[in-house]
C-alpha positions as CSV (number, residue, x, y, z in Angstrom):
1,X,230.4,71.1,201.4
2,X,229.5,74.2,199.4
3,X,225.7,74.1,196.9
4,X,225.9,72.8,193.7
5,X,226.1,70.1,191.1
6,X,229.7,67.6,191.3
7,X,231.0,64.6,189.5
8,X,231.7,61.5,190.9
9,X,233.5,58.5,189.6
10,X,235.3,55.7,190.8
11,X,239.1,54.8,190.1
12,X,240.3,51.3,190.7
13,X,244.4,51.8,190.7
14,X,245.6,48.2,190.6
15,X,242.7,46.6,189.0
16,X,241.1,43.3,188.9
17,X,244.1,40.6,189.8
18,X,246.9,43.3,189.3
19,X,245.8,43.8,185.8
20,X,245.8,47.8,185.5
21,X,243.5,50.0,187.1
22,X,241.2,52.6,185.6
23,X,238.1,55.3,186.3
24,X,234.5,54.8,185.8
25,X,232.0,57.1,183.9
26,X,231.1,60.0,186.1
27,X,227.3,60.7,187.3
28,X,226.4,64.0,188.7
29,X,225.8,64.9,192.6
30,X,223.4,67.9,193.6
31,X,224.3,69.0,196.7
32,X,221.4,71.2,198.5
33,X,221.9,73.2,201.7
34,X,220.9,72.4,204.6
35,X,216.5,72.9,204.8
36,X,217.1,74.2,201.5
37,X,213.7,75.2,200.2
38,X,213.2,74.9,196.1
39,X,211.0,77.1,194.4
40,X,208.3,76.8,191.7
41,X,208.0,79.1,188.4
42,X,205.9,77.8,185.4
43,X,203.8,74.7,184.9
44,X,203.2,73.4,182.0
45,X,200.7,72.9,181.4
46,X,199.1,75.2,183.9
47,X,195.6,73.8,183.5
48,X,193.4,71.2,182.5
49,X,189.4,70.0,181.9
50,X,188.1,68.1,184.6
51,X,187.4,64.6,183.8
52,X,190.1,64.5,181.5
53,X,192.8,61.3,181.3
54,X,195.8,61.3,183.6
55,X,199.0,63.5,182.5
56,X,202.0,64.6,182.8
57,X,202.8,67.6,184.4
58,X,206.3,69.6,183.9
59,X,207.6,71.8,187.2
60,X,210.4,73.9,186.5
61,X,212.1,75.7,188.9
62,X,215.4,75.6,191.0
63,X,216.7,73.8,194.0
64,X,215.2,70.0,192.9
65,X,216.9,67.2,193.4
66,X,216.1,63.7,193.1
67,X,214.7,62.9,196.1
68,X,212.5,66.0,196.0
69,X,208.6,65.6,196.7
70,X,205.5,66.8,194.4
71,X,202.5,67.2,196.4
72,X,198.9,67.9,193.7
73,X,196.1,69.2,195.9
74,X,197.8,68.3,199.1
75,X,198.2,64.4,197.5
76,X,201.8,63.6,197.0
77,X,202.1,62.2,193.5
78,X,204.9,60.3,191.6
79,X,207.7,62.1,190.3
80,X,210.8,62.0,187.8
81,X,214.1,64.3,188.3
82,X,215.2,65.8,185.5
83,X,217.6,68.6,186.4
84,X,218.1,71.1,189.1
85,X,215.5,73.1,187.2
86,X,212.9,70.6,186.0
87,X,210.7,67.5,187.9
88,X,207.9,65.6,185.6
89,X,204.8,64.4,188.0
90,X,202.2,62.0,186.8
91,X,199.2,63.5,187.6
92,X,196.3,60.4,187.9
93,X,193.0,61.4,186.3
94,X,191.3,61.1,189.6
95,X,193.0,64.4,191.0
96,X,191.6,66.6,188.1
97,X,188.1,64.7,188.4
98,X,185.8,68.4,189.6
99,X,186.8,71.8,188.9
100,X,188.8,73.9,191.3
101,X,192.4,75.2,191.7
102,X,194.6,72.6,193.5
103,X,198.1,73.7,194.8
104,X,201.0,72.3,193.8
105,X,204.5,71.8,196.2
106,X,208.0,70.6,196.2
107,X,209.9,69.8,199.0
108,X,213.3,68.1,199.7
109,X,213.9,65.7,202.7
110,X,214.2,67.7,205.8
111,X,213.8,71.2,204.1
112,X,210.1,73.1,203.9
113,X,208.2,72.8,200.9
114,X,208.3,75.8,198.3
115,X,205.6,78.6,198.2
116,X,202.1,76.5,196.1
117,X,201.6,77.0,192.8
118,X,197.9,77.0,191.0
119,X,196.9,74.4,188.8
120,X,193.4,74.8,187.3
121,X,191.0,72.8,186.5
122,X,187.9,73.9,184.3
123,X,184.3,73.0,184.3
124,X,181.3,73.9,182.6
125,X,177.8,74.1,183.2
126,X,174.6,73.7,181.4
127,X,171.4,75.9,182.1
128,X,167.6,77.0,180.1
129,X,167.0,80.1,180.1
130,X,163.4,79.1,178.6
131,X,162.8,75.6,181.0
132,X,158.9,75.4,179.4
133,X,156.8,75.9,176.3
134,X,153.3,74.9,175.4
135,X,152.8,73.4,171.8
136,X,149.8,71.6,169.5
137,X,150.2,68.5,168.6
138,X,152.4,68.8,165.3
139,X,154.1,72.5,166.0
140,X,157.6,72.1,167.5
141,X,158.8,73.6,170.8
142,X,162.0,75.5,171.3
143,X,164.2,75.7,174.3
144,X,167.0,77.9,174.6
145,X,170.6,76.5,176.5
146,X,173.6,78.0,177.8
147,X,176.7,76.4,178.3
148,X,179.5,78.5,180.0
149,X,183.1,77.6,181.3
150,X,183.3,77.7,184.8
151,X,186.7,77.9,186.5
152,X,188.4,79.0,183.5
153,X,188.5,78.3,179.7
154,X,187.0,75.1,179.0
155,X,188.8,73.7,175.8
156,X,187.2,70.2,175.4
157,X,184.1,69.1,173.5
158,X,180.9,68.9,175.0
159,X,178.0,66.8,173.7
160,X,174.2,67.1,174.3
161,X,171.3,64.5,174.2
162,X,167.7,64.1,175.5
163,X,165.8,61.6,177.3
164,X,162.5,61.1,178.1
165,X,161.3,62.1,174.5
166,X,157.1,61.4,174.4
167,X,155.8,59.1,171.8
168,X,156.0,60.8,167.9
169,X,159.0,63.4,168.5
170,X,162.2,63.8,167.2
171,X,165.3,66.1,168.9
172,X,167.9,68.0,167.3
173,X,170.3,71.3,168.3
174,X,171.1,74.2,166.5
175,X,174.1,75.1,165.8
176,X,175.2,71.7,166.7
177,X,174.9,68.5,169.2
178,X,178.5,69.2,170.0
179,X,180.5,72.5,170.9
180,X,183.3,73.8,172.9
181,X,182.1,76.4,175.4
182,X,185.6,78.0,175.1
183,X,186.1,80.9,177.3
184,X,182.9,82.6,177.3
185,X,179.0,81.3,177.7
186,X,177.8,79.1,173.9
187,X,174.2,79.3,173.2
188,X,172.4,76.3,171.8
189,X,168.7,75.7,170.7
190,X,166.9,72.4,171.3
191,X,164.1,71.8,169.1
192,X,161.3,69.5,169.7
193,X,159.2,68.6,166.8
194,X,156.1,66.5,167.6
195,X,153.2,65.0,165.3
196,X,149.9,66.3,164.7
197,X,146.8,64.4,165.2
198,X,145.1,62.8,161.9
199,X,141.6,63.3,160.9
200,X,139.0,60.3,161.8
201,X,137.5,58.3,158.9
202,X,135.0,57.3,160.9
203,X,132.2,58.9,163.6
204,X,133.9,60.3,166.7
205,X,132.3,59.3,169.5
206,X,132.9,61.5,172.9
207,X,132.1,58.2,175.3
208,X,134.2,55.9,173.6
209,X,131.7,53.7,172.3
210,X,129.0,53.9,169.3
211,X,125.4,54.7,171.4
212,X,124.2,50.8,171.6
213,X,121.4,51.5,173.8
214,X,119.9,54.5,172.0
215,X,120.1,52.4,168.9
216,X,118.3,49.8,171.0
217,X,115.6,51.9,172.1
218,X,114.5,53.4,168.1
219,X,114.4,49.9,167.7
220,X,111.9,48.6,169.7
221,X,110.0,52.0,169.2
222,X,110.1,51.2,166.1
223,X,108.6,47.4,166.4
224,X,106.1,48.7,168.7
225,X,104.5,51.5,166.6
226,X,104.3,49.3,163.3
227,X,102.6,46.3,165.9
228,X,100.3,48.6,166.9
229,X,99.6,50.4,163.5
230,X,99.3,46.3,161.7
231,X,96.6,45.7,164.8
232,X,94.2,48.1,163.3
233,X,94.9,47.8,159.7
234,X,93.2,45.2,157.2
235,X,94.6,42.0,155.9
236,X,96.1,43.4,152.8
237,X,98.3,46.0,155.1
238,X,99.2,42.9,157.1
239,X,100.5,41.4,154.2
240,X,102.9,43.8,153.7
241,X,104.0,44.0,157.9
242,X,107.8,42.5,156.9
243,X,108.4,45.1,154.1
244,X,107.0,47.9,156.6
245,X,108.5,46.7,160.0
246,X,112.5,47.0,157.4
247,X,111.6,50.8,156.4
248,X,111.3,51.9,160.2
249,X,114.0,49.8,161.0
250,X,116.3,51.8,158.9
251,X,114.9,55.1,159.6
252,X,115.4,54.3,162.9
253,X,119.4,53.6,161.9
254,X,119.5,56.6,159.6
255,X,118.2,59.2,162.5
256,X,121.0,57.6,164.9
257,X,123.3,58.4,162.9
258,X,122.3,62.0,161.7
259,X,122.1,62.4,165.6
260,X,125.3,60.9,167.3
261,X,127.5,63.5,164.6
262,X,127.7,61.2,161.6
263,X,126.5,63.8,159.1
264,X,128.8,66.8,160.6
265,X,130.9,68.3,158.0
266,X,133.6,69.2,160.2
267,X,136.5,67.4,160.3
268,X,137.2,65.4,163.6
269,X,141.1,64.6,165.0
270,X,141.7,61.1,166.3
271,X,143.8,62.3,169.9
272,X,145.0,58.7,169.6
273,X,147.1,59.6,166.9
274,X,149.8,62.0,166.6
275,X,151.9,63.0,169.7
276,X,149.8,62.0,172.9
277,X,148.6,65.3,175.0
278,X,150.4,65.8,178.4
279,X,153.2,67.2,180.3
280,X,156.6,65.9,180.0
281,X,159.9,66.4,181.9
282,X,162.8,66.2,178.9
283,X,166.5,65.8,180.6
284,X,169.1,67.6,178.9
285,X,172.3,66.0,179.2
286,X,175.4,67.8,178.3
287,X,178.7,65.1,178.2
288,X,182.8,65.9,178.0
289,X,185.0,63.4,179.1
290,X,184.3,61.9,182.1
291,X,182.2,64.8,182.9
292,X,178.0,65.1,182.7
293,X,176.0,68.3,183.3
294,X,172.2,67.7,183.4
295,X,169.0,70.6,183.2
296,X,165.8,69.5,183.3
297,X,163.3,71.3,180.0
298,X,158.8,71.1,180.0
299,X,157.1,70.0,177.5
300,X,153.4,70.5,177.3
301,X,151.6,69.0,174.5
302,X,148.2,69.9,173.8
């Protein structure tokens, strides 16, 4: 039997219980040569981002038939005839889940499989050019990203966050939190702002701690010098040993103070306030889809 397409129906001449006869409706019969081998010219679509949902996936060509197989990345996949010309192929999410160019087949039962077709599947990735900066407390820090297609164009939306933010900062990106790196390399800034230190109300004390023991030792200076000048004075002096022993006393206090800083007139910043000082690893996480790209920024806070 000669290639090509025929009708088939069925005639009944008699009919049921002598009644008549009469012909179905007609259904079409593709008849391939023997190891006939079909060929592939479009697909559409021809590409895809990967992580993105499962789809539908159009092969047109010549020599299908309905028993013909699609094979995705050497994976056969289900399939739906259409014509001589066209298959549809479900393509799972799971096949398109990393980037790279996966071939795609048809073959017919006992015949070889056509020549492969390319199907890509686009990627992206995420990189800092400027991985560290140095800031006071209260400047900001900028960090310059790139996000470029890689394996082709990459159409979908891609959105960025932070993590591992110190205490007292805030994130944003410039031009946006979300773009579409397209077909060439998308450059966004991440800004850090962090909080400056306030000024102390009170004496700054290096140590920690007000300097109890000096304080201590003025004191009994103090009590020991006015005992000793009371001894040799007359009874009228000692009369007035409570009012004199109160003056050294706060002397004594006055002097501690003047000494541990109290009377500087420069302003001292509380490092308890603000955004604490130290080095911090911020993860930049870029997201599309099913699909996360990570770089890893500095932050050094002084």
């Amino acid at each position: 039997m000669n290639q090509g397409t025929i009708s088939i129906s069925v005639t009944d001449p008699l009919g049921i219980n002598n009644g008549g006869g009469g012909t179905s409706s007609s259904l079409p019969l593709t008849i391939l040569p023997t190891n006939a081998q079909p060929t592939i010219g479009l697909l559409v679509p021809d590409m895809a981002a990967a992580g993105g949902p499962s789809f539908t996936l159009q092969i047109i060509g010549a020599g299908f038939g309905p028993s013909s197989i699609v094979t995705f990345g050497s994976k056969v996949v289900s399939s739906a005839y259409v014509n001589p010309a066209t298959l549809e192929a479900s393509i799972p999410a799971s096949a398109i889940a990393v980037a790279g160019t996966p071939m795609v087949t048809v073959a017919n039962p006992g015949g070889s499989p056509s020549a492969g077709s390319p199907f890509t599947v686009a990627d992206y990735t995420v990189t800092a050019p400027t991985a560290s900066a140095i800031v006071n407390a209260g400047h900001p820090a900028v960090f310059n990203l790139a996000v470029a297609p890689s394996n082709g164009a990459y159409s979908n939306a891609v959105t960025f966050t932070v993590a591992g933010l110190p205490a007292f900062t805030t994130a944003s990106f410039t031009p946006s939190a979300t773009i579409t790196p397209g077909a060439i390399s998308q450059s966004v800034t991440l800004t850090i702002t962090t909080t400056p230190h306030t000024t102390a109300t009170a004496p700054y004390y290096p140590g920690g701690e007000p300097p109890v023991l000096l304080l201590l030792c003025l004191v009994g200076m103090a009590i020991a010098m006015a005992w000793l000048m009371l001894r040799s004075a007359g009874r009228r002096v000692r009369g007035l040993a409570p009012q004199f022993l109160l003056a050294l006393l706060l002397v004594a206090a006055a002097s501690l103070v003047a000494c541990a800083g109290g009377g500087s007139t420069s302003p001292q910043l509380n490092p308890a306030t603000g955004t604490p000082a130290g080095t911090y690893p911020i993860i930049v996480t870029a997201t599309s889809g099913g699909v996360s790209h990570s770089t890893t920024v500095t932050l050094t806070v002084m």
